[in-house]
C-alpha positions in Angstrom: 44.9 -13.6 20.1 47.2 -11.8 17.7 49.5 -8.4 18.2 46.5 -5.9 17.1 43.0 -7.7 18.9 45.8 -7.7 22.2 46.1 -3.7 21.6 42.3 -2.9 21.5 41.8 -5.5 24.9 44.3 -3.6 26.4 43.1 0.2 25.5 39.5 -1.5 26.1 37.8 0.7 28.3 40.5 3.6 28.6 38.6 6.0 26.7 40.7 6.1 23.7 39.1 5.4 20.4 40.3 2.9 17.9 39.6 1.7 14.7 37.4 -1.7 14.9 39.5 -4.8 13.7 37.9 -5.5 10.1 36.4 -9.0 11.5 34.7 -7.1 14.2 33.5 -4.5 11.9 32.1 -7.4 9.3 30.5 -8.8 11.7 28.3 -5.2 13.0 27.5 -4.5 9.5 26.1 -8.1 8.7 24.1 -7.9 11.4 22.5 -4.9 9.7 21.7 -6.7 6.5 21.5 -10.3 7.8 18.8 -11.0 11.2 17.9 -14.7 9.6 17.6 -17.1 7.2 15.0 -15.3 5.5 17.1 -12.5 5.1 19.7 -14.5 2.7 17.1 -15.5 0.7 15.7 -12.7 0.3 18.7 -10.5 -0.7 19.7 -13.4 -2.9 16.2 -13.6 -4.9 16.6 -10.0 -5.2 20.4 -10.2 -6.9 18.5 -13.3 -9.1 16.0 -10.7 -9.9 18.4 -8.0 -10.8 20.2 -10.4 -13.0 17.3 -10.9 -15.0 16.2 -14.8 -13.9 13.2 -16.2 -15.6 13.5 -19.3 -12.9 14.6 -19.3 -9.1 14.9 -22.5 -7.4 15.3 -21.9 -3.6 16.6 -25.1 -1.5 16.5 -24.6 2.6 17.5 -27.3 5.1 16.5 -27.2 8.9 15.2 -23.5 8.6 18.1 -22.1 6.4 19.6 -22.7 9.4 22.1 -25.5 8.1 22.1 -24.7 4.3 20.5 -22.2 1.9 21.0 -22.4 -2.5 19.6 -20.1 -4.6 20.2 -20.9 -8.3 19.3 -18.9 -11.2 19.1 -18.4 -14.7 20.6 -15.0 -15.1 23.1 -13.2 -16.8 25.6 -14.7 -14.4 28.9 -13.2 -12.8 31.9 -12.4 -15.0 34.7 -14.7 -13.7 37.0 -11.1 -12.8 34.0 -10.2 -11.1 33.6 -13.1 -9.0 36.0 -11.5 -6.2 34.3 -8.0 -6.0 30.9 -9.5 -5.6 32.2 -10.9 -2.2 33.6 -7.3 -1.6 31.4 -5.3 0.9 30.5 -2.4 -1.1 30.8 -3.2 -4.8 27.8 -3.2 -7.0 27.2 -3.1 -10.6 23.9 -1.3 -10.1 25.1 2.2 -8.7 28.4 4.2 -9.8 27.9 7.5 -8.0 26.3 9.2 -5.3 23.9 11.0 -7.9 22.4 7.4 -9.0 20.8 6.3 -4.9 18.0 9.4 -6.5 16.9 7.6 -9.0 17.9 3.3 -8.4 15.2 1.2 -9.9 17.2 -2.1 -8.9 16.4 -3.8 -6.1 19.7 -4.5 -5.0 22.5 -1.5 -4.9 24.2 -1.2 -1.6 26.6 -4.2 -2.6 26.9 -5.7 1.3 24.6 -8.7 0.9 27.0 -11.2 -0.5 29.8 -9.6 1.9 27.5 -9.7 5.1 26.6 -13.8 4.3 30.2 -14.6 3.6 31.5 -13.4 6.8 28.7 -15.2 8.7 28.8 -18.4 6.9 30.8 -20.7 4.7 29.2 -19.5 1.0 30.3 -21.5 -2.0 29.4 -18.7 -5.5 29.4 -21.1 -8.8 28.2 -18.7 -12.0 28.6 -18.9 -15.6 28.2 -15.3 -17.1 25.7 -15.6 -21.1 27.9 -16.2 -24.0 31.2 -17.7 -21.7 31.8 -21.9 -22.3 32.6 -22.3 -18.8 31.8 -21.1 -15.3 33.9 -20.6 -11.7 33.9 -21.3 -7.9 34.6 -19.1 -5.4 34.4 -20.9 -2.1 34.5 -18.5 1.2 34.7 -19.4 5.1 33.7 -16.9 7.4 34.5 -14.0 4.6 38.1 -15.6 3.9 38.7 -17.1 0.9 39.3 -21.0 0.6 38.9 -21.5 -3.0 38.4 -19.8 -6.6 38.9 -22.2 -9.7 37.0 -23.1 -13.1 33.8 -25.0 -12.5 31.0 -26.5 -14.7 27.8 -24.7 -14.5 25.0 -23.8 -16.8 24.4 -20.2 -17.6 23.2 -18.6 -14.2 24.2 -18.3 -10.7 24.2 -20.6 -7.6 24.6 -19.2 -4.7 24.9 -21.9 -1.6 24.9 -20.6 2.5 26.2 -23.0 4.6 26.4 -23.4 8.4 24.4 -19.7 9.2 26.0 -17.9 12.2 28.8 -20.6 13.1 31.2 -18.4 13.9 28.8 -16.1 16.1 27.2 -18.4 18.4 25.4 -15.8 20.3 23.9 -15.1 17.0 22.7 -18.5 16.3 21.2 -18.6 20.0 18.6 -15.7 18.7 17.0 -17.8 16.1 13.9 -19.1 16.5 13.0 -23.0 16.0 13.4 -24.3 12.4 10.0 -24.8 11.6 9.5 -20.8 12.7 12.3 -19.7 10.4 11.0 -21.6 7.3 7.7 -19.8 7.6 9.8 -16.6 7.4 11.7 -17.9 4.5 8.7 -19.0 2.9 7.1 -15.5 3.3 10.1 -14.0 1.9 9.8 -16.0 -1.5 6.0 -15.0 -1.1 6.1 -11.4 -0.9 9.1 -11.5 -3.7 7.1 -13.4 -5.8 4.2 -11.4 -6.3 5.7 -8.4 -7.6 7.5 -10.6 -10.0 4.7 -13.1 -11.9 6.7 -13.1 -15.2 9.4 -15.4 -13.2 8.9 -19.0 -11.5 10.1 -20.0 -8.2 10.1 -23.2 -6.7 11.1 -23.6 -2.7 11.9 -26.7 -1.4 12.8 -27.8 1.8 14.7 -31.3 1.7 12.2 -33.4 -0.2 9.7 -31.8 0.0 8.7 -29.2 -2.0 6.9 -25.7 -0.3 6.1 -23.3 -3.0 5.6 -24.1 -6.7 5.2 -21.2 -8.6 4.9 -21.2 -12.4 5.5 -17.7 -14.3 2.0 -16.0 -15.5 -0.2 -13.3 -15.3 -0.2 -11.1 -11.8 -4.0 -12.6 -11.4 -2.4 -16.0 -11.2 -0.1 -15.2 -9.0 -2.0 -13.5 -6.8 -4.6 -16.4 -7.0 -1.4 -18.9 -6.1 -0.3 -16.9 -3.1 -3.8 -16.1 -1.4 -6.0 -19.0 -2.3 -8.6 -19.6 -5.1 -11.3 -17.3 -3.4 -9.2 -14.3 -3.2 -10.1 -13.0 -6.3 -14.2 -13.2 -5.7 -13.8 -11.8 -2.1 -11.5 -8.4 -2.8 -11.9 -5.4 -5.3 -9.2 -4.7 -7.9 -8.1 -1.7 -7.7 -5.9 0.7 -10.2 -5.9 4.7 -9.6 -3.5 7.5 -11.0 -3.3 10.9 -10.0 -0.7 13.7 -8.8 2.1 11.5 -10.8 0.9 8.8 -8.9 -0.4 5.7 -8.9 -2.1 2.7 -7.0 -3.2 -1.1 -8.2 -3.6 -4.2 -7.3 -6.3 -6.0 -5.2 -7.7 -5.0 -1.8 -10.1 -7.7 0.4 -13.8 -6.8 0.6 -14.3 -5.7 4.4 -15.9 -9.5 5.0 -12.5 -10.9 4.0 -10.2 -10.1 7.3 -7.8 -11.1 9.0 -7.3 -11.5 12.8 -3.6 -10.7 12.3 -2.0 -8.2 9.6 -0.2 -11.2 7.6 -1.9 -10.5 4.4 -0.6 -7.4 3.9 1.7 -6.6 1.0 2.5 -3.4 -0.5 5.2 -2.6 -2.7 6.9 1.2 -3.6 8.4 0.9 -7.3 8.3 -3.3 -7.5 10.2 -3.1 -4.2 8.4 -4.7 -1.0 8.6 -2.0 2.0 6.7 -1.7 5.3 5.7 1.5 5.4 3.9 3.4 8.2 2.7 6.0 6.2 1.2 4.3 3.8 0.0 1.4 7.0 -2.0 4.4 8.6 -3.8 5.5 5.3 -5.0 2.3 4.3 -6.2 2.0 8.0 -8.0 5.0 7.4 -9.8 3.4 4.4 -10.8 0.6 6.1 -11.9 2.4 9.8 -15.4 2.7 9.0 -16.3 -0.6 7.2 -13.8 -3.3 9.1 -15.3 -5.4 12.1 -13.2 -4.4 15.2 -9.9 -6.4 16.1 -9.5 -7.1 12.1 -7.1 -6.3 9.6 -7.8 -5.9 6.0 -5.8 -8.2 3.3 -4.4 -6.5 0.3 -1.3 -6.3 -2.4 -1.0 -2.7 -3.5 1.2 -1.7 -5.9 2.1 1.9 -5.5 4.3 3.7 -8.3 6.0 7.2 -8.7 8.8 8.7 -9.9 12.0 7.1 -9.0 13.4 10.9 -7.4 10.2 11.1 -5.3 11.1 8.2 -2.9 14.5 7.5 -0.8 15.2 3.5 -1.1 18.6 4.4 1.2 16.8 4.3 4.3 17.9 1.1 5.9 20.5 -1.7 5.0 17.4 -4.3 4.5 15.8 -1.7 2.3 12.7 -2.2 3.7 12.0 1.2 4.7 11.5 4.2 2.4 11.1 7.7 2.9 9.0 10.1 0.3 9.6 13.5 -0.8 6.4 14.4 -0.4 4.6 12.2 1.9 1.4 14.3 2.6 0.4 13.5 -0.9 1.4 10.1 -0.8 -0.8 9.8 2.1 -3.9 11.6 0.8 -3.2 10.2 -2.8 -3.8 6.5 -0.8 -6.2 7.1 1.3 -8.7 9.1 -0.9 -7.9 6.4 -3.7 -8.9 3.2 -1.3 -11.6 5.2 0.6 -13.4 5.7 -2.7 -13.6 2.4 -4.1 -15.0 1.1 -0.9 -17.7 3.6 -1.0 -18.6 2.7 -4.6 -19.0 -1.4 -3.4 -22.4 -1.4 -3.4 -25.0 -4.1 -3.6 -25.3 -5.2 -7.2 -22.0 -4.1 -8.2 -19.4 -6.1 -9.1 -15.5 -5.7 -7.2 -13.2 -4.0 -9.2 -11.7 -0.6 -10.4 -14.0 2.3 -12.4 -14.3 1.8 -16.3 -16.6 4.8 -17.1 -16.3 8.7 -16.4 -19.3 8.1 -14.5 -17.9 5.5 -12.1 -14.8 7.3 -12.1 -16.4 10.4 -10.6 -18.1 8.2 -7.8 -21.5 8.1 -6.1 -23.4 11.1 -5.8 -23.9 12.6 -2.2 -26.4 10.8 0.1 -29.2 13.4 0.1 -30.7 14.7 3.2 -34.2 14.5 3.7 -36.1 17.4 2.3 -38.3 17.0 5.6 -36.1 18.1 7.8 -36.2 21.1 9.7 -32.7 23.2 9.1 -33.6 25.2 12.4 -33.8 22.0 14.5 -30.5 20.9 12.7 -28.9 24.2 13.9 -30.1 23.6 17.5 -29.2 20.2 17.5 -25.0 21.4 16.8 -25.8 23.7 19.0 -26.3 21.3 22.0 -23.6 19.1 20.9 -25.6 16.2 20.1 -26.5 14.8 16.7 -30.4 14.9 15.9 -32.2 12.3 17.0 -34.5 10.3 15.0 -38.2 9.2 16.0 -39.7 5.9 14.8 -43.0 7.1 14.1 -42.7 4.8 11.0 -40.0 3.4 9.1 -41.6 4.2 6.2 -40.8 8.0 6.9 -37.3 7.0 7.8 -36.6 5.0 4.8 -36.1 6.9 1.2 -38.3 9.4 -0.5 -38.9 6.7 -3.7 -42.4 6.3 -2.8 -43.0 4.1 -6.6 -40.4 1.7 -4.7 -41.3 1.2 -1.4 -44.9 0.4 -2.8 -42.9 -2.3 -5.3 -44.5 -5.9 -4.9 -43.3 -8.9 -3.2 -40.9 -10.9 -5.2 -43.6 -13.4 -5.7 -46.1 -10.9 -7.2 -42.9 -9.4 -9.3 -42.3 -10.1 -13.2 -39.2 -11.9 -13.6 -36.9 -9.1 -15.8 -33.8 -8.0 -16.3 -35.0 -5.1 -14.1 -35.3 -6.7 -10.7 -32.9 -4.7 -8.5 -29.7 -6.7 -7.0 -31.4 -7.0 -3.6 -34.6 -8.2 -5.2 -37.8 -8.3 -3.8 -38.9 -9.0 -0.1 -41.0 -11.9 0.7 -41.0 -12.1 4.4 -39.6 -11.7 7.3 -37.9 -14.1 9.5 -38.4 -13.9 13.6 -38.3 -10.2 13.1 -34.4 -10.1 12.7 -34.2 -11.1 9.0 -35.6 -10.3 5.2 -35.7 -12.2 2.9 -35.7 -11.5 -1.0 -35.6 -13.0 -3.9 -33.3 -11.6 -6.8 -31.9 -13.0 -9.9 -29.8 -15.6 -8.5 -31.4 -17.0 -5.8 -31.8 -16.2 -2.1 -30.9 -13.0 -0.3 -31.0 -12.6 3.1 -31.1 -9.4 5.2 -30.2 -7.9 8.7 -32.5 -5.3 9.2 -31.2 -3.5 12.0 -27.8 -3.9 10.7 -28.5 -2.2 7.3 -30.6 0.1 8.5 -28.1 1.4 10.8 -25.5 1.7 7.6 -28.3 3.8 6.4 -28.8 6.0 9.0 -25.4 6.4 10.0 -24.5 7.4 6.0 -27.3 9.9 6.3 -26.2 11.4 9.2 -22.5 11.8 8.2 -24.0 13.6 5.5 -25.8 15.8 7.2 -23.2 16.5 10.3 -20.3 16.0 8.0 -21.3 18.0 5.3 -18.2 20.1 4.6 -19.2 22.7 6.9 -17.1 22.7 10.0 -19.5 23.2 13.1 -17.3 24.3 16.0 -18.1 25.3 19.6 -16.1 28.2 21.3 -14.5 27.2 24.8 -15.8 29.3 27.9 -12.5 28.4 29.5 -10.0 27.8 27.1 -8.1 24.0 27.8 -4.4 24.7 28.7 -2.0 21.8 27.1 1.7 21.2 27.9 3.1 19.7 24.7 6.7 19.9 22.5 8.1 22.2 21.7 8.2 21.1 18.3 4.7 20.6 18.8 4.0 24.1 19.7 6.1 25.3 16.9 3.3 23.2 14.3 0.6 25.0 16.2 2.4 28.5 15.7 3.1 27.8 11.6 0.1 25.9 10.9 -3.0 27.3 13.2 -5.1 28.1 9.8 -4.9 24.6 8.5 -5.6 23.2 11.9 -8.5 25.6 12.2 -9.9 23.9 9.0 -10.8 21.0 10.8 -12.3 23.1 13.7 -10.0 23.1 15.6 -8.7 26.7 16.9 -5.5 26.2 18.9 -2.9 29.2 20.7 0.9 28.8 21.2 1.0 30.8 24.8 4.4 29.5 25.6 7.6 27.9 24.3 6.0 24.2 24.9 2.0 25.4 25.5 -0.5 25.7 23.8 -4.4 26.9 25.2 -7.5 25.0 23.3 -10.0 27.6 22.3 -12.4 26.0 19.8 -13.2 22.4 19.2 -15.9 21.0 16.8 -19.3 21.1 18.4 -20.1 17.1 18.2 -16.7 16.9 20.0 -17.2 19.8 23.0 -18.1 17.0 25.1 -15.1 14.7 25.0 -11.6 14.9 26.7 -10.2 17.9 24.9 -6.2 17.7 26.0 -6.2 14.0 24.7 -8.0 15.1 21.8 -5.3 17.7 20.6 -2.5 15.5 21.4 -3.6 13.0 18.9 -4.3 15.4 16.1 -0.4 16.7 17.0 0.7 13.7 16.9 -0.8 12.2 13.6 0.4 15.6 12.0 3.9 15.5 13.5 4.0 11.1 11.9 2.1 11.4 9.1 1.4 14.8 7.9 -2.1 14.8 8.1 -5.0 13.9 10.7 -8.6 12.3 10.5 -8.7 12.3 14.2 -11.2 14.9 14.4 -13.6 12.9 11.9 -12.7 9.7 13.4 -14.0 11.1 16.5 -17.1 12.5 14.7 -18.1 9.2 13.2 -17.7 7.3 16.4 -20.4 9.6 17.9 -22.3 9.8 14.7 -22.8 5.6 14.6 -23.2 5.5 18.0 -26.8 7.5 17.9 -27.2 5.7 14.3 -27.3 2.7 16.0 -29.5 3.6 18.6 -32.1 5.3 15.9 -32.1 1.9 13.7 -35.1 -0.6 13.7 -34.6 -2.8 16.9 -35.2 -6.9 16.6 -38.6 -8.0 16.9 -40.3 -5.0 14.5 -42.3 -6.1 12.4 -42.2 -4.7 9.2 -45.0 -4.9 6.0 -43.3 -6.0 2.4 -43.7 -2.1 1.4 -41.0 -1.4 4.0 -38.7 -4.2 3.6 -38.8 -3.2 -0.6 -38.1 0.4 0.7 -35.5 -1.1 2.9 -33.4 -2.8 0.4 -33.6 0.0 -2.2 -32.2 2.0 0.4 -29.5 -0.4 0.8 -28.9 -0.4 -3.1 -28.3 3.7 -3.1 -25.8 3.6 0.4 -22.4 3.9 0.5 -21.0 0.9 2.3 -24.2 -0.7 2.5 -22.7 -4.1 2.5 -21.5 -3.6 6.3 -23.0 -2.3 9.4 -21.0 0.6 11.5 -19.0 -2.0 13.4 -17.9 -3.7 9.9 -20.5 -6.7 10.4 -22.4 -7.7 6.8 -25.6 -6.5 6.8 -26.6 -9.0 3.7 -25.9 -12.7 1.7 -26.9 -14.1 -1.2 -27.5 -17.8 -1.4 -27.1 -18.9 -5.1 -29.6 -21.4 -6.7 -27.0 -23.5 -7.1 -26.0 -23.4 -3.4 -29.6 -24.4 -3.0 -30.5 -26.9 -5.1 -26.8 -28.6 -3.6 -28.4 -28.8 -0.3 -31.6 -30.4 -1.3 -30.3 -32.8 -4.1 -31.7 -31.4 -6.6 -29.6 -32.3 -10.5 -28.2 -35.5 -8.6 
């Protein structure tokens, strides 16, 4: 142990402070940029990136664990540079503090190389464009052991060796090898898409992992989530506010049991965001089977000032000026294109004014009584529908629901995208005919989308129904909490909610929305004040709403067993056809399929 490390043991624990030996203090801030394997590569793809790379071969061995390479075809690294890029802290991306408000580089902290080098022995070969010759600089545990002339085509290899070797308690954190590939193979992943103009290839040993060739971002997305991605999500590409959101989002049939295949980018830079995690959540609440996750790759863009990148050494995290609008600006966009997936129309973004604007509003049934819908808020309870006939419950488009059976139907290029019923199957399923082959039907399933659309529409209608409290509900909550309640009681009365500060960190529940009166009002308010404080915003109160709203939906839908006449399966489906969201049921289960000709005529032979 030398002179100064002897000092600090000694003063260890005395209660004097003292400055960090610069080992010691390498090794904290490495463990800020550098958790794993993946993390090299990652921070090294992103330098490749930066240097403008049109190819990025990736070699791993035993996880990363053993050795990492990252070669590109880049601009290179100036030999006089070589040094400095080693140097914790040095960066040709940023020059002053006034630059971190606007960085567009994905790199810019300069403590990547740095943090590797004093973890690992790191070997840097680069030739910079236009020099005849390249150099080495070879590094152990952040000390140098070499720097000389070396041959090396224009580009940058950059090789890891021996990851953690001289922290062993480090090392003893990893997981098993075949656990820290699938990181680094995620890393490449979620790089890659953001970037389809550029190939990468992984390969671990022999064998190769990832091939991807530079294209279009279809391809890539294609190459990263399988062939059927494409058919089985919407395209998606909004603006707004100075915003703006593309990319692909899966149909609510294409889940996940795990959130995996999520990717969402701020500015071409991959970040985890919670924000932006709860609105797409939001989007997906009413349409998404329960204990799934929805798949995506959004693309979200604004200006460069309007989002902090200098949130956390891994850069991961991001914080937005505005992040109320972010969140609306999400949700509203991603809500909206799942309401306009319809039956008939085909995934993808609006291409006419028309589409643009979206669906009209689900109308309410001219036969209802507005008195009994008064009473019925008045008792807390949404109206309750009879089942006289289904042919009263279903639409008003009487020409329709007398349309004929497929089989009596002229072939045309109007036969709706449902088609025409033909029968029904052990009085669970319809089936119809269409254009392209077979579609099948669960009644009770899609009639309950129907009903429940219809009675959002009608409970939900923009008009907020509350319910005054006889004994107002006393809640003990922050005192930051109390101080939202005291600046923001009109916006929080907007969503019928009418809440009192009485005390530095109490608050007394006066109103609630009517549908609501019944349910547990403290737990109630303390999720609305905490979805405020995180994100802003709330859709607690509708959440709530809803749940009620397809609870008595489901129990006002056609049962199993009904049988219904051809008139009221046609008025079923055409129902269907004019619903928002009509592809899944309230608990996110499809309420229809189509089975091609093709499919068909595969399973009987037919053509072979």
């Amino acid at each position: 142990m030398n002179t100064g490390d002897e000092a600090r043991a000694h003063h260890a624990g005395s209660g004097r402070i003292l400055p960090l030996s610069q080992f010691v203090a390498n090794q904290i801030a490495a463990g800020e940029v550098v958790e794993r394997p993946a993390s090299i590569v990652k921070e090294l793809v992103e330098n490749s990136l930066d240097a403008g790379a049109s190819n990025i071969r990736i070699e791993v061995e035993e996880g990363g664990t053993r050795r990492i390479l990252v070669r590109d075809d880049g601009i290179g690294i100036h030999p006089d540079d070589l040094r400095l890029a080693v140097a914790r802290h040095a960066t040709s991306k940023i020059a002053a503090a006034g630059d971190l408000a606007g960085v567009e580089t994905l790199g810019f902290r300069g403590e990547a190389l740095a943090s590797a080098a004093s973890v690992a022995r790191v070997t840097i070969t680069s030739r910079r464009t236009g020099l005849e010759s390249g150099w080495r600089l070879e590094l152990d545990g952040g000390a140098e052991r070499g720097h000389r002339p070396a041959a090396h085509p224009p580009g940058t290899t950059v090789e890891v060796v021996e990851l953690f070797y001289n922290t062993p308690v480090r090392r003893k954190f990893l997981k098993t090898q075949r656990t820290e590939l699938l990181h680094v193979q995620e890393a490449v992943r979620r790089t890659a898409l953001v970037n389809p103009g550029t190939a990468f290839e992984l390969t671990t040993g022999p064998r190769p992992l990832e091939s991807l060739p530079a294209g279009t971002m279809a391809e890539r997305i294609e190459s990263v989530f399988g062939e059927h991605f494409l058919a089985e999500s919407i395209a998606i590409d909004e603006t707004g506010g100075g915003m703006r959101l593309r990319g692909r989002i899966g149909l609510p049939t294409h889940s996940d049991s795990r959130a995996s295949r999520q990717y969402f980018y701020v500015n071409g830079r991959s970040v985890r965001d919670r924000l932006a995690g709860h609105a797409v959540r939001q989007a997906y609440r009413d349409v998404l089977f329960h204990g799934r996750h929805p798949v995506f790759v959004l693309f979200f863009e604004l200006d460069a000032e309007g989002v902090d990148v200098n949130v956390h050494p891994t850069k991961s995290e991001v914080r937005f000026r505005n992040s109320r609008d972010v969140h609306d600006f999400v949700f509203g966009k991603l809500a909206k294109v799942l309401r306009d997936q319809r039956p008939g129309t085909a995934p993808g973004p609006a291409t006419t004014p028309e589409a643009a604007a979206g669906p009209a509003p689900f109308a309410a049934d001219p036969r209802d009584d507005p008195a009994q819908r008064k009473f019925a808020f008045r008792h807390h309870h949404p109206r309750r529908l009879d089942e006289p006939s289904l042919a009263r419950l279903f639409s008003e488009q009487n020409e329709l629901r007398d349309a004929p059976a497929a089989m009596d139907a002229p072939r045309s290029a109007d036969v709706p995208p449902l088609g025409y019923a033909v029968a029904q199957l052990h009085g669970v399923y319809i089936l119809a005919e269409n254009d392209q082959g077979l579609v099948i039907v669960d009644m009770h399933a899609a009639h309950e989308r129907i009903t429940y659309e219809r009675l959002k529409a009608e409970a939900l209608d923009g008009q907020v129904h509350t319910q005054r409290l006889l004994v107002p509900v006393a809640v003990d909550v922050s005192t930051a909490e109390a101080d939202l309640v005291e600046a923001g009681g009109a916006e929080l009365e907007g969503l019928g909610v009418v809440l009192e500060r009485t005390g530095p960190s109490s608050i007394a529940v006066r109103e609630v929305p009517a549908l609501l009166v019944d349910a547990d009002i403290e737990e109630l308010v303390r999720d609305l004040l905490a979805d405020v404080v995180e994100f802003g915003t709330t859709d607690i109160i509708r959440e709530r709403q809803e749940r009620l709203l397809a609870g008595a939906a489901c129990h006002a839908s056609v049962r199993a067993n009904r049988r219904l006449s051809i008139p009221e399966m046609n008025a079923l489906l055409r129902d269907m056809e004019s619903t928002e969201n009509a592809g899944q049921c309230n608990h996110g289960r499809p309420t229809f399929v189509v089975q091609p000709m093709a499919d068909l005529d595969r399973l009987f032979l037919r053509g072979q």
